[in-house]
ZANU-493457 format. One record per residue (C-alpha): residue number from 0; residue in one letter; x, y, z. Coordinates in Angstrom, 1 decimal, always signed. Example, Ala and Ser with C-alpha at 12.3 -4.5 7.8 and 13.67 -1.06 7.14 Angstrom:
REM residues 2
- nr/rest/east/north/up
- 0/a/+12.3/-4.5/+7.8
- 1/s/+13.7/-1.1/+7.1
This chain:
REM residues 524
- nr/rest/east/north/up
- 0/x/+27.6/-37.1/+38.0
- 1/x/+27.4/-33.5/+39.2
- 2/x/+28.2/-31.9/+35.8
- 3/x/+24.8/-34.3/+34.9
- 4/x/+22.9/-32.7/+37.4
- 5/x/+23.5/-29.1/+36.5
- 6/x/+23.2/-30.0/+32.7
- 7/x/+20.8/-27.1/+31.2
- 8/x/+17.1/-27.9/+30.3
- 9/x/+16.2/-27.5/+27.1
- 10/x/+13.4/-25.4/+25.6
- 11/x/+11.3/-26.1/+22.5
- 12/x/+9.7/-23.3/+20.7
- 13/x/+6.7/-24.0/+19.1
- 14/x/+7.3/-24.2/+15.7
- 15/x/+10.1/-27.2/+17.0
- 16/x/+7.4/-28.8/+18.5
- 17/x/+5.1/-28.4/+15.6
- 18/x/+8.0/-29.9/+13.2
- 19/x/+9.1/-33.0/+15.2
- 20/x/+5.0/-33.8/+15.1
- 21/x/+4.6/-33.1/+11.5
- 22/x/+7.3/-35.4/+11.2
- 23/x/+5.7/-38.1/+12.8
- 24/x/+2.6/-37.7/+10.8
- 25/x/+4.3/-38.1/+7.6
- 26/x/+5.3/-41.5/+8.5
- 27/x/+8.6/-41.8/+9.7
- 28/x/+9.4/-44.2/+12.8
- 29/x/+9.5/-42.1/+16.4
- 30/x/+13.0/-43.8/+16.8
- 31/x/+14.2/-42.4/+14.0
- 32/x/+12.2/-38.6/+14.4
- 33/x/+13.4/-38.7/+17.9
- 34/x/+17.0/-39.2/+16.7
- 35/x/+16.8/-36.5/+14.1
- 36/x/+15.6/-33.9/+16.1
- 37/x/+17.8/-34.9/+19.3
- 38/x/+15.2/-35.4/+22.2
- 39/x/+13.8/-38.7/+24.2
- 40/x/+11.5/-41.0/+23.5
- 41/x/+9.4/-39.7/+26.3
- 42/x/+10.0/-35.6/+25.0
- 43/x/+8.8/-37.1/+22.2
- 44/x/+5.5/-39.0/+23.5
- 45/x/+4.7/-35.5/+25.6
- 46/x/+4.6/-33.5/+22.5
- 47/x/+2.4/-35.8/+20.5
- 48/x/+0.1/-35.9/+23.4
- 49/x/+0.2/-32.2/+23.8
- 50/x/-0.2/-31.9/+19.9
- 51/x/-4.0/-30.1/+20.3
- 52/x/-3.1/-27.7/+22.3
- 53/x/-0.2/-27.0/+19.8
- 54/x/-2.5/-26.9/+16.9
- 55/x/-4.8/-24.3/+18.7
- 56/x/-2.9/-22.1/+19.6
- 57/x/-1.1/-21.7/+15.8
- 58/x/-4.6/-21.3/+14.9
- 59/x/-6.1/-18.8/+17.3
- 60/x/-2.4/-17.2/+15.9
- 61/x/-2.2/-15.9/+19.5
- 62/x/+1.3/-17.2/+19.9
- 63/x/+4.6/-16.5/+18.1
- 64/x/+5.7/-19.3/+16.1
- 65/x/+9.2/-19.2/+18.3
- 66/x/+7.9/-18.9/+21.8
- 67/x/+8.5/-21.7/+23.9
- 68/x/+5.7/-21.7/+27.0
- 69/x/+2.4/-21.2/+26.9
- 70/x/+1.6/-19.1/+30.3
- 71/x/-1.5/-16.9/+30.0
- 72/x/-0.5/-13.1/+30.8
- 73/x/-1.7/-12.4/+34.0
- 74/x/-3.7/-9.3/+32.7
- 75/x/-5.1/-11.2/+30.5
- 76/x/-7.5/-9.1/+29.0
- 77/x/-5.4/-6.1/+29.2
- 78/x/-3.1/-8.5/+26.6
- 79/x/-5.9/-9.5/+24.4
- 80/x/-7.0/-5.7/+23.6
- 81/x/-3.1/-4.7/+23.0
- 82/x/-2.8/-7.7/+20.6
- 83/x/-5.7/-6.9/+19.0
- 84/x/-5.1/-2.9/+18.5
- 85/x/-1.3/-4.2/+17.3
- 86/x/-2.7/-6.4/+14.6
- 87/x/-4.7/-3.5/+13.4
- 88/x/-1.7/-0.9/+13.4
- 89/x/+0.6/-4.0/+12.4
- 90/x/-1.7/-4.3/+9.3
- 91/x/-1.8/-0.5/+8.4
- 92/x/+2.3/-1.3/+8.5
- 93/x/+2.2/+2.1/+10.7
- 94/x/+5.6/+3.0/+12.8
- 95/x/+5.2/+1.3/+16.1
- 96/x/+7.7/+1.2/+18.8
- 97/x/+7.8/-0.1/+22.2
- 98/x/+7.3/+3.2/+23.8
- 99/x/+3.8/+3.5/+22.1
- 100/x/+3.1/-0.2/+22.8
- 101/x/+3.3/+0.6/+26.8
- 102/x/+1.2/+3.8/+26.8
- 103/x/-1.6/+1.9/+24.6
- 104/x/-1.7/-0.8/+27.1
- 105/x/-1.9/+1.9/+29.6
- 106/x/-4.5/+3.7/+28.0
- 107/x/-6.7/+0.3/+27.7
- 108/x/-5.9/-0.8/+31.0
- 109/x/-7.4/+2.4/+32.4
- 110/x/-10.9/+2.0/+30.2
- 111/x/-10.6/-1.8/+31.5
- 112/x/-10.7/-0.8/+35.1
- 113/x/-7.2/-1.5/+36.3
- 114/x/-5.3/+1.5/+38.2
- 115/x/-2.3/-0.7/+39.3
- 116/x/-1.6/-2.2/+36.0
- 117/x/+2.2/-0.9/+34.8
- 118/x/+3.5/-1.4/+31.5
- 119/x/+6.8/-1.4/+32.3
- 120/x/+9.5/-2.6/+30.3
- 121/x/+9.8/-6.1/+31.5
- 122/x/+5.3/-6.3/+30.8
- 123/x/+7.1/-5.3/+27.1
- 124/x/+9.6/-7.9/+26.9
- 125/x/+7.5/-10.7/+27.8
- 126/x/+3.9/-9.5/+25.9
- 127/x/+6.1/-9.5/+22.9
- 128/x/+7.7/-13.1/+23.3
- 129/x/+4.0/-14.6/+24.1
- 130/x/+3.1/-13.1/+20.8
- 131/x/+6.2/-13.6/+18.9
- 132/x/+6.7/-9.3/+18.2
- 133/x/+10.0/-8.3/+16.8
- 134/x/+9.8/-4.3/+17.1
- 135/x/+12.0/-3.2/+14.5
- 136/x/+13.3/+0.8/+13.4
- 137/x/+10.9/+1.5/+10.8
- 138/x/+12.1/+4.5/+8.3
- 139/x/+8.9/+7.0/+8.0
- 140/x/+11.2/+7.8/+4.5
- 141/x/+10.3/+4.1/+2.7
- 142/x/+6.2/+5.2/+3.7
- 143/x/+6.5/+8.9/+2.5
- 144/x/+8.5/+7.5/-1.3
- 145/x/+5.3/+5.4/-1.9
- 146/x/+2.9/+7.9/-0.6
- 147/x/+4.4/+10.1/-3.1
- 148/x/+4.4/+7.4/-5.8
- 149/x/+8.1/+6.1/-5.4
- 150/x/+7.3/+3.0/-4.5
- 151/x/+8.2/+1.8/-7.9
- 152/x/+11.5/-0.1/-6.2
- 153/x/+9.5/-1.9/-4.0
- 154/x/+7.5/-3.1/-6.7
- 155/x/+10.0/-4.5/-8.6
- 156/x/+11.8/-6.0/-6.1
- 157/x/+9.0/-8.0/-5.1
- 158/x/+8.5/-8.8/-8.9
- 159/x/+12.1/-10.1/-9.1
- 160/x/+12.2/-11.6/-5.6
- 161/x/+9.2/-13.0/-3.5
- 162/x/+6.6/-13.1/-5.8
- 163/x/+9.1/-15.2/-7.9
- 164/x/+9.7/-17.5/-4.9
- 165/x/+6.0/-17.6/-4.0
- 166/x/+4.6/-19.0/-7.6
- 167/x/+7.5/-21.3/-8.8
- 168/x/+6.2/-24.4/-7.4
- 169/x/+2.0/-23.5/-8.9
- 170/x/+0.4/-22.9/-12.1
- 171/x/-1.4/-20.5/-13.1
- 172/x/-4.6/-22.5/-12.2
- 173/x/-3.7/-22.8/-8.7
- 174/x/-2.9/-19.1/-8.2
- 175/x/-5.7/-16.9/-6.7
- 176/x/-6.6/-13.7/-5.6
- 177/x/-8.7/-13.0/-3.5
- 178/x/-10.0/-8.9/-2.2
- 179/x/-13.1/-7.0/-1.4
- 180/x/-15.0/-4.2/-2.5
- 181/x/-17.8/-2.2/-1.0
- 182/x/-21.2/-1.8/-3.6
- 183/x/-24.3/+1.0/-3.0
- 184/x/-26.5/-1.6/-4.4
- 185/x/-29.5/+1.2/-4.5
- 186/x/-27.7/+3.8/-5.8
- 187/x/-29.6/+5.9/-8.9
- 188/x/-27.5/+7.6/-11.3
- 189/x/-28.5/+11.3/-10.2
- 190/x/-27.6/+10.4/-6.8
- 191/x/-23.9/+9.6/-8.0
- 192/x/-22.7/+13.1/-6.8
- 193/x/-23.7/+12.4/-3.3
- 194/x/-22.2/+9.0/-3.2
- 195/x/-19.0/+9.6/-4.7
- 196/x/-15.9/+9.4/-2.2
- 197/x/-18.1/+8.4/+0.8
- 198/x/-16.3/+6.3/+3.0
- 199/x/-19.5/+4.7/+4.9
- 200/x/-18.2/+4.6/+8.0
- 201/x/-22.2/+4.4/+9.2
- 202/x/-25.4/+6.7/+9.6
- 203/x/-28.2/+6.0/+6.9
- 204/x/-25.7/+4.6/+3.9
- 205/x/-24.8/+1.8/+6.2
- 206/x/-28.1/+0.8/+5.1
- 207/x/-27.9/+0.8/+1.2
- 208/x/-24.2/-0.8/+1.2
- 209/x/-22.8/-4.4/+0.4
- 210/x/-19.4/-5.3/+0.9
- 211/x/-18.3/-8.2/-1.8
- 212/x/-15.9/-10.4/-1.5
- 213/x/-14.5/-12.3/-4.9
- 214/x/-11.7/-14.6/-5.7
- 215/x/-10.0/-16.0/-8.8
- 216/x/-7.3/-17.7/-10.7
- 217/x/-4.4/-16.1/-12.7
- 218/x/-5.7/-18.4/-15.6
- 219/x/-9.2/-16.8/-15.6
- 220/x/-10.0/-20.5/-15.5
- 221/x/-11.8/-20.6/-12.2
- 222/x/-13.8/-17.8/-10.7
- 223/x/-15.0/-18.6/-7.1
- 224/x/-18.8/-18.0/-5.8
- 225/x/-18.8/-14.2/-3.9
- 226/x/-19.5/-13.7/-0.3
- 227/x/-21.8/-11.0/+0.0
- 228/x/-22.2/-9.3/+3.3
- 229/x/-25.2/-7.0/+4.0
- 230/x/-26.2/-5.6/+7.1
- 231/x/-29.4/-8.0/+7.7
- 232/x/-29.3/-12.1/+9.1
- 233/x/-32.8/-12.6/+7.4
- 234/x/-34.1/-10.4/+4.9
- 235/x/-37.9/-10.4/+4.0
- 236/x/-36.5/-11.2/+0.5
- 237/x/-34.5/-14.1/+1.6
- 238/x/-37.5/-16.1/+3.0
- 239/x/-38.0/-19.5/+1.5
- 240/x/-35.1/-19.3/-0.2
- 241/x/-32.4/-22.1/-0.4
- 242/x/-30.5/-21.2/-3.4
- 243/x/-28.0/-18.5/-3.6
- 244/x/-25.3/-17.8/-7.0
- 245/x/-23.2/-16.8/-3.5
- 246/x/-22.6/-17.3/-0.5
- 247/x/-24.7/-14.6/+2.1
- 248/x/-23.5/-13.5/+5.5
- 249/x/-24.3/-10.0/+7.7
- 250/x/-23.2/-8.0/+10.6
- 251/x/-24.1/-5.1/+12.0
- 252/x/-22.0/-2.9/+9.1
- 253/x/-21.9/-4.8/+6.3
- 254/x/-18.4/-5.3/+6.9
- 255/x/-15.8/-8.0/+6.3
- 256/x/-14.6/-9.1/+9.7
- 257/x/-11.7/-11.3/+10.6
- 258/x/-14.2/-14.4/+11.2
- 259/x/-16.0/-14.2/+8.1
- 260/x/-12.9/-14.2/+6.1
- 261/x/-11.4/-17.2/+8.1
- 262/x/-14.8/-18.9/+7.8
- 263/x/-14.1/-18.8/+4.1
- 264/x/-10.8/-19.3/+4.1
- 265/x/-11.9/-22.5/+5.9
- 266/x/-14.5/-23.5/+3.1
- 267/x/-12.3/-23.1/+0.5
- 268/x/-9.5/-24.8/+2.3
- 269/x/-11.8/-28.1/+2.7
- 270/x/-12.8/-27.8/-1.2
- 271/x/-9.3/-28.1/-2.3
- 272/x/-8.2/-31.4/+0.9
- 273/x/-11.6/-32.4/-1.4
- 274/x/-10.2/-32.4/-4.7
- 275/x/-6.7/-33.1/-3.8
- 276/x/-5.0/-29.4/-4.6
- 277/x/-2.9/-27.2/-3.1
- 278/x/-3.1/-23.3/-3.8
- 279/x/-1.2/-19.8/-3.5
- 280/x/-3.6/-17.3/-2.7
- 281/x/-2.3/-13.8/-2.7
- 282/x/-4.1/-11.4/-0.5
- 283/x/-3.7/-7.5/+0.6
- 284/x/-3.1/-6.5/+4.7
- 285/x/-6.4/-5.1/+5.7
- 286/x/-7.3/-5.7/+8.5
- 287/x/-9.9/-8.6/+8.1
- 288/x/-7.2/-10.6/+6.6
- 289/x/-4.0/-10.3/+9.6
- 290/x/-5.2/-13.4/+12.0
- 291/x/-5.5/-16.3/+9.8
- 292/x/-6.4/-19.9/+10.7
- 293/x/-4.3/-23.2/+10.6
- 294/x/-4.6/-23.9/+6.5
- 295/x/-3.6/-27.4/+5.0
- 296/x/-4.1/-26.5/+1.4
- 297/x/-3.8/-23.3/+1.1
- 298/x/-0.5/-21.3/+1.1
- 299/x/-1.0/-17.0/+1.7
- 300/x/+0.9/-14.9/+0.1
- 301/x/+0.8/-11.1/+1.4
- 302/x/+0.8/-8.2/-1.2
- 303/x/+3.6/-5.6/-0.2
- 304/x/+1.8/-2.5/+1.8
- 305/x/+0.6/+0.3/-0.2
- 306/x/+1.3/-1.5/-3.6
- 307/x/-2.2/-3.2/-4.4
- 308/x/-3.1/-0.7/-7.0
- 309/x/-0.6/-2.1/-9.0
- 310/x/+0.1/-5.1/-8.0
- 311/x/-3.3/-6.7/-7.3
- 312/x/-5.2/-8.3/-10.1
- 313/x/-8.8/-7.9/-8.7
- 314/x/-8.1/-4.0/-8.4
- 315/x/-6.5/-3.6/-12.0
- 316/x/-9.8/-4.1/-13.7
- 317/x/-11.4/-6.8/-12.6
- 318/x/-13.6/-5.9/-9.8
- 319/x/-14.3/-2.9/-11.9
- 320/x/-15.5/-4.8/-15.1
- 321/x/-17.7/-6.4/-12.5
- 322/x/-19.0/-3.0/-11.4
- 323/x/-20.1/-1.9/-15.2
- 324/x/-22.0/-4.8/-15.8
- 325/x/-23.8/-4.6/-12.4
- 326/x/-24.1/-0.6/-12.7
- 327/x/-24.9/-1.4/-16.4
- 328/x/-28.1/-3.9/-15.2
- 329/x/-29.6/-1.0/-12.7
- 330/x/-29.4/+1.2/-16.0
- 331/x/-31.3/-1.3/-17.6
- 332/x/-33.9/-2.4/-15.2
- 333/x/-34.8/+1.7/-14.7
- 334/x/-35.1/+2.3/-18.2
- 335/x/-37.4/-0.6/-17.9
- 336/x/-39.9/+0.8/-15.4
- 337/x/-39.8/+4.5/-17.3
- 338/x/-40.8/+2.9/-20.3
- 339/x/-43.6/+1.5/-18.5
- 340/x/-44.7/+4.1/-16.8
- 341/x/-43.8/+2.6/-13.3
- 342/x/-41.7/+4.6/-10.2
- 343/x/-38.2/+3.5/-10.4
- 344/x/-38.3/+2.4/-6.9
- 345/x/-35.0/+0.6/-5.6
- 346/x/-33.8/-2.8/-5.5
- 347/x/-33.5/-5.2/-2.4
- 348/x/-30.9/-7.2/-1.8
- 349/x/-32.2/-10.5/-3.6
- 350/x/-32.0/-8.2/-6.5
- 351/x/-28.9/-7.0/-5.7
- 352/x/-27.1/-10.4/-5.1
- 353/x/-28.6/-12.2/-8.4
- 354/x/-27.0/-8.6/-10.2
- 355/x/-23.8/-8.9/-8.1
- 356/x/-23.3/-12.7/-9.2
- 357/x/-24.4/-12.1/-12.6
- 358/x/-22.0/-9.6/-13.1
- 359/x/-19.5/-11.2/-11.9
- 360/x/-19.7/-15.1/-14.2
- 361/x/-19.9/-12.4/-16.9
- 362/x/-16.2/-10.8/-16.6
- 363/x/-14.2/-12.8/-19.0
- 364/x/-11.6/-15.0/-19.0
- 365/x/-9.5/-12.8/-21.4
- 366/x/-10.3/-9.6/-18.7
- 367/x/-9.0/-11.8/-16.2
- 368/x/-5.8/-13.1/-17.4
- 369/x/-4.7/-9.9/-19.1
- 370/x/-5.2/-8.0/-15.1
- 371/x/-3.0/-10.7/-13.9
- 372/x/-0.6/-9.8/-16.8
- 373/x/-0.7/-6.3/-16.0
- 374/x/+0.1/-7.1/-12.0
- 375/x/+3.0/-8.7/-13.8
- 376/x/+2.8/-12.2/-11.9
- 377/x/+2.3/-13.9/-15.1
- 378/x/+3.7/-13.5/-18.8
- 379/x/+2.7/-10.6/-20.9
- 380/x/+1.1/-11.9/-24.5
- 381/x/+0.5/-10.1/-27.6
- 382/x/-3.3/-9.0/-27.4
- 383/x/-5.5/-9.8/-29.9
- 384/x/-6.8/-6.8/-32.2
- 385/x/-10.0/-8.6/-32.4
- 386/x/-10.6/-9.4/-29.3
- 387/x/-10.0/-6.2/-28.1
- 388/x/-12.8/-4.4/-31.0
- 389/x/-15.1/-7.0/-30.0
- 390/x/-14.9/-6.1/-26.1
- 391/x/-15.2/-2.1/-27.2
- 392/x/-18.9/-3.0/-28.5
- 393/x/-20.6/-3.4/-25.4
- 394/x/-19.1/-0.6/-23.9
- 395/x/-20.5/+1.5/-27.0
- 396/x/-24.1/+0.0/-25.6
- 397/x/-23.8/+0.5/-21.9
- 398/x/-22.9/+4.3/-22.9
- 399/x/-25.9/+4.3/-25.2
- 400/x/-27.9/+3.2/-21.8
- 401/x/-26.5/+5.5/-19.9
- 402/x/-27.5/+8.6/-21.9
- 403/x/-30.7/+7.7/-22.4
- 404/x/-30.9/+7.0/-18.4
- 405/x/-29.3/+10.2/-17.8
- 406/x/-31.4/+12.3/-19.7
- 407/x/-35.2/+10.9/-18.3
- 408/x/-33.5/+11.0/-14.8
- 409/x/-32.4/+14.8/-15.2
- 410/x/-28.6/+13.8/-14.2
- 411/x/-26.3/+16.5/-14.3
- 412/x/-24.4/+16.9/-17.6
- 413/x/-21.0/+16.5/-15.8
- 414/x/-21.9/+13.1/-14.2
- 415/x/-21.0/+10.7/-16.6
- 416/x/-21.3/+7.1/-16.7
- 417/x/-17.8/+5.7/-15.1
- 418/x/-18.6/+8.6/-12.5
- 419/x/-21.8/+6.3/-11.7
- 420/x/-19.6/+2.8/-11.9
- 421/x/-16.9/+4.3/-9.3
- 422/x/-19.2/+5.6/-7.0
- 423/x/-18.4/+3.2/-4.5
- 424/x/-14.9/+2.6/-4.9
- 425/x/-14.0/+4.7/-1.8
- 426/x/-16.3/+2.6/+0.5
- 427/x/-14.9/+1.0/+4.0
- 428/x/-14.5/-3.2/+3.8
- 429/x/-13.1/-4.0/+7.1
- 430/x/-13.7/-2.2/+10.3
- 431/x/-11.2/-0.1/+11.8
- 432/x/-10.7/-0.5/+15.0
- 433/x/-10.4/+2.5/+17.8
- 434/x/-10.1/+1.8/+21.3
- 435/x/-13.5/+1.7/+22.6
- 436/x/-14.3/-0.8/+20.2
- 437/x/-11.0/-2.7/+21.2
- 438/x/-12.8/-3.2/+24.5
- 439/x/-16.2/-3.6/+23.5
- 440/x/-14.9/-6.6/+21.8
- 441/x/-13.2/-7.5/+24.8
- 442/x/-16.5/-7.7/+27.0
- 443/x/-18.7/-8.7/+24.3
- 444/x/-16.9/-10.5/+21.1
- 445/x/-20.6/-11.4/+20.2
- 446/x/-21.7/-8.5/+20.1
- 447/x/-19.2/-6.8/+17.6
- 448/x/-20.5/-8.6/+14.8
- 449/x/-24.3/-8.6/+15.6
- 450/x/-26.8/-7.9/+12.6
- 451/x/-28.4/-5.2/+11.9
- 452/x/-32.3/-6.0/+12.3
- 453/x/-34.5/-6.2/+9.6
- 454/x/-36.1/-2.8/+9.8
- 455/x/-33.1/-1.0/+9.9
- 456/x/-31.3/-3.0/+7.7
- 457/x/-34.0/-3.2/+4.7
- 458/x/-36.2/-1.8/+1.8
- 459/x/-39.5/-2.6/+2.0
- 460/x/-40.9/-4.0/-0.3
- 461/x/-44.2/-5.7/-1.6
- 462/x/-44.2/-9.4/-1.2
- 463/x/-43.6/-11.4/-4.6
- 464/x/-46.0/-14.6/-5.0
- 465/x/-44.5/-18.0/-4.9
- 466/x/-43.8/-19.5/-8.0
- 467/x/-44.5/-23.3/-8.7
- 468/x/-42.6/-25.5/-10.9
- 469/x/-45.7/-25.2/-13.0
- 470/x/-45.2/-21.4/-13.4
- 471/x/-41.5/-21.7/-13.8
- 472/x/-42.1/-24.2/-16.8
- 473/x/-44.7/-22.3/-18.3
- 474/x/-42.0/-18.7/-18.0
- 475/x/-39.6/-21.0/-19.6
- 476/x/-41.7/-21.8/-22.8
- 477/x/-42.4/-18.6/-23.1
- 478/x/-38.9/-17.3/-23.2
- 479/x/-38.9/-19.9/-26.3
- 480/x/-41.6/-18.5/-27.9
- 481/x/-40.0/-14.8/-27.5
- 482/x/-36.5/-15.7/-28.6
- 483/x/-37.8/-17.6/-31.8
- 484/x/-39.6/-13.8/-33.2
- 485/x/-35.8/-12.9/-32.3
- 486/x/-33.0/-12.2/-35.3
- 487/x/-29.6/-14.0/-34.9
- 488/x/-29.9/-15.0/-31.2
- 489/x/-26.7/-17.0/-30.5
- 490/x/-26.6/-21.2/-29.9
- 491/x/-25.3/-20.8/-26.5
- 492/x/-28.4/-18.9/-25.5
- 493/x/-30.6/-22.3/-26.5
- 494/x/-27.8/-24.2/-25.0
- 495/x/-28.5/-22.5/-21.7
- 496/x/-32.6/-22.8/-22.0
- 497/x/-32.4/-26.3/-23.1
- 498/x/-30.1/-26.6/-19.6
- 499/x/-32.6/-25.1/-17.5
- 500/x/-35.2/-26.7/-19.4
- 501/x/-33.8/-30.2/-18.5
- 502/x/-33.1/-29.2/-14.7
- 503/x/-36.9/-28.1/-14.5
- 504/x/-38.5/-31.5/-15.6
- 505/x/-35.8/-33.4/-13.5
- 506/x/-37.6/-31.4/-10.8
- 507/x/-40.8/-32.3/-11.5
- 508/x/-40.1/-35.6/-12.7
- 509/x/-38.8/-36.1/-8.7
- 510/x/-41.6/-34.5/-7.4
- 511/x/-44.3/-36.5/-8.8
- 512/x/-42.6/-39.5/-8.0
- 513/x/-42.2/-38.6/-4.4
- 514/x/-45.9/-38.2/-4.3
- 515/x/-47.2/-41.1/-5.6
- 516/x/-45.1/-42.8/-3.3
- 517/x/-46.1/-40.8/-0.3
- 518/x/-50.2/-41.6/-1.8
- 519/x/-49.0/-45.2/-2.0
- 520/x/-47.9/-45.2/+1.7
- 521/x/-50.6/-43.6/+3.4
- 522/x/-53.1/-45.7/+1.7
- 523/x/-51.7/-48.9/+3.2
């Protein structure tokens, strides 16, 4: 009896916990769960009644998967701000050792107000078992080989290892990738020299920026809607509007931020529990993308650290593809406007998002899949000669575009027309957090991703008319009567008309009905 009574407690990490309810969920008997995982029937009943709080806290990530209590720190705010400069480090996969961990937290304690907080080495021990931190010898070596382009081993390890591992139970369909990129939506082509290698950090280009977030599949099969952030909530040329070819958020920089990429992460997690699929989605380490939510159907896959040049589809070609034909567009609507006689003027960001989306349905499937190829996560195929003469034609065009362009706009002979494409390629996505914004998120979390107001954030422009249904149907037959004085104008042109066509009278159709039933109503 006394060896019973000085029998050891034990402890359950979370992730225990998390498996012996998972294992409940997927329908075995609690007899038999409780018997596999060698606790009571009452153990057993606590953690399925303590299951929410479980759940939160794996998706608030502010726990380590192993740690087994859930005590709050009793700085707690001094905790929060180290956590959240770590993650930012952690994501940067800069050197960070336990010595530099203390004098942070002392650093942000003393901006926090707190003279008698210590960060001694048992405030270490425990802040990294409530957050799960193993702080490991880094070797500055391994970061100086692929700053100096040695990084090739690392590549192909993960190209015979992980990425392996990561794909073998997905097709191509079901693997995406997802990254950002920053866009000087306003930018004229004999501004490129100013632009070009701007970081946009702020001042009075914070203004003229978009950050664009796109995602698709290693098939080229499936190309998800963008996220566009811009630095306005409600843009004059947003009014009245209820249909987007994207999706439209904004913050005070035009940035992504950790919650907008979990609230799509989220979206497109429900779409696939919707249609019954489960996906890899291989992302890079910025840090907008190192405190993920809870996902069901979506498994992450991290890109190795300073490898997404060539290991990331979207930044092998695709994203740029995406920037000719929107670059390509401005060209065209300018030469526009010279040709009849009107200012160039600049775009707003209606403009720019209907250009953005545009741009981006047009990249093909064959661009896709053959980035994808040259990341090496899928097979390498013998290219078509064809197909690659036929995608060399518009290129010819755009260049045609461009000279003309450049020559009424006096652009320097040395700027040429990929010059005008990458302009933008250098722009901050995700803010970078230094310490007095570490606190100001602390006292204010709101307030870190407030939106810029409309006069600071916005052209002005001259208000467009509404257009009716009437006036849309009447644009639409004109574009008919345009196209048929047109030579060789290809079916799928007609096919799209005839599809807006039929979406227009549906409209109408509606409408009219609607009405007559609202005139029968209030005459009775």
């Amino acid at each position: 009896m006394a060896n019973k009574g000085n029998k050891k407690r034990r402890q359950f990490s979370l992730e225990e916990k998390m498996k012996v309810v998972e294992a409940v969920d997927s329908g075995k008997r609690k007899g038999d769960v409780a018997k596999e995982f060698g606790i009571t029937p009452s153990t057993l009943s606590t953690f399925l009644k303590d299951r929410t709080k479980f759940e939160e806290k794996v998706r608030e990530a502010s726990v380590g998967p192993q740690r087994k209590r859930m005590r709050n720190a009793l700085y707690d705010d001094i905790d929060k701000a180290v956590f959240a400069w770590f993650q930012e480090i952690h994501a940067k996969n800069i050197l960070v050792t336990g010595s530099v961990i203390r004098k942070k937290a002392l650093n942000l304690a003393n901006m926090l107000g707190y003279d008698n907080f210590q960060a001694s080495v048992g405030w270490l021990n425990r802040f990294r078992d409530r957050h799960g931190i193993a702080l490991k010898a880094v070797c500055r070596e391994d970061s100086d080989r692929l700053m100096n382009g040695l990084g090739i081993d690392k590549v192909n390890e993960w190209h015979a290892g992980e990425i392996i591992k990561l794909i073998a139970d997905y097709s191509p369909d079901d693997i995406f990738n997802a990254d950002e990129t920053g866009v000087f939506f306003q930018l004229l082509p004999q501004h490129t020299l100013a632009a070009k290698g701007d970081h946009c950090r702020g001042g009075k280009k914070a203004k003229q920026r978009l950050t664009a977030l796109f995602c698709c599949n290693a098939s080229g099969t499936e190309k998800m809607r963008p996220l566009i952030v811009g630095r306005s909530t409600n843009p004059h040329c947003l009014e009245n509007v209820h249909s987007l070819p994207c999706d439209y958020r904004a913050n005070q920089w035009a940035w992504m931020t950790q919650d907008l990429f979990n609230e799509w992460l989220m979206q497109v997690d429900a779409r696939m529990k919707q249609a019954e699929r489960r996906i890899l989605l291989l992302i890079d380490n910025c840090s907008a993308h190192n405190m993920l939510p809870r996902l069901e159907r979506i498994q992450v896959g991290y890109l190795p650290s300073n490898c997404t040049a060539v290991l990331q589809p979207l930044n092998l070609g695709i994203i740029h593809t995406m920037k000719v034909r929107y670059r390509s567009y401005l060209l065209t609507q300018i030469l526009l406007k010279l040709h009849s006689g009107e200012d160039q003027g600049k775009v707003d960001i209606r403009q720019a998002i209907d250009m953005i989306a545009a741009a981006w349905w047009s990249v093909k499937q064959s661009t896709v899949v053959r980035c994808w190829q040259k990341a090496g996560i899928i097979p390498m195929e013998l290219t078509d000669s064809d197909t690659e003469a036929a995608a060399s034609e518009p290129e010819v065009a755009i260049e045609k575009l461009w000279h003309s362009v450049a020559l009424a706009t006096r652009v320097p002979n040395e700027i040429h027309f990929q010059d005008f494409v990458t302009a933008d390629d250098d722009l901050i996505i995700a803010q970078e957090l230094i310490d007095t914004e570490v606190i100001q998120g602390m006292e204010d979390a709101e307030n870190r991703d407030e939106a810029g107001s409309e006069e600071d954030g916005e052209v002005s422009l001259p208000m467009q008319p509404k257009i009716t249904i009437t006036d849309a149907i009447s644009n639409v037959q004109k574009l008919r009567q345009f196209l048929s004085t047109c030579v060789g104008v290809p079916d799928t042109v007609f096919g799209q008309l005839n599809g807006i066509d039929e979406y227009l009278m549906r409209k109408v159709t509606q409408t009219l009905v609607d009405s007559k039933i609202t005139d029968l109503l209030q005459t009775k």
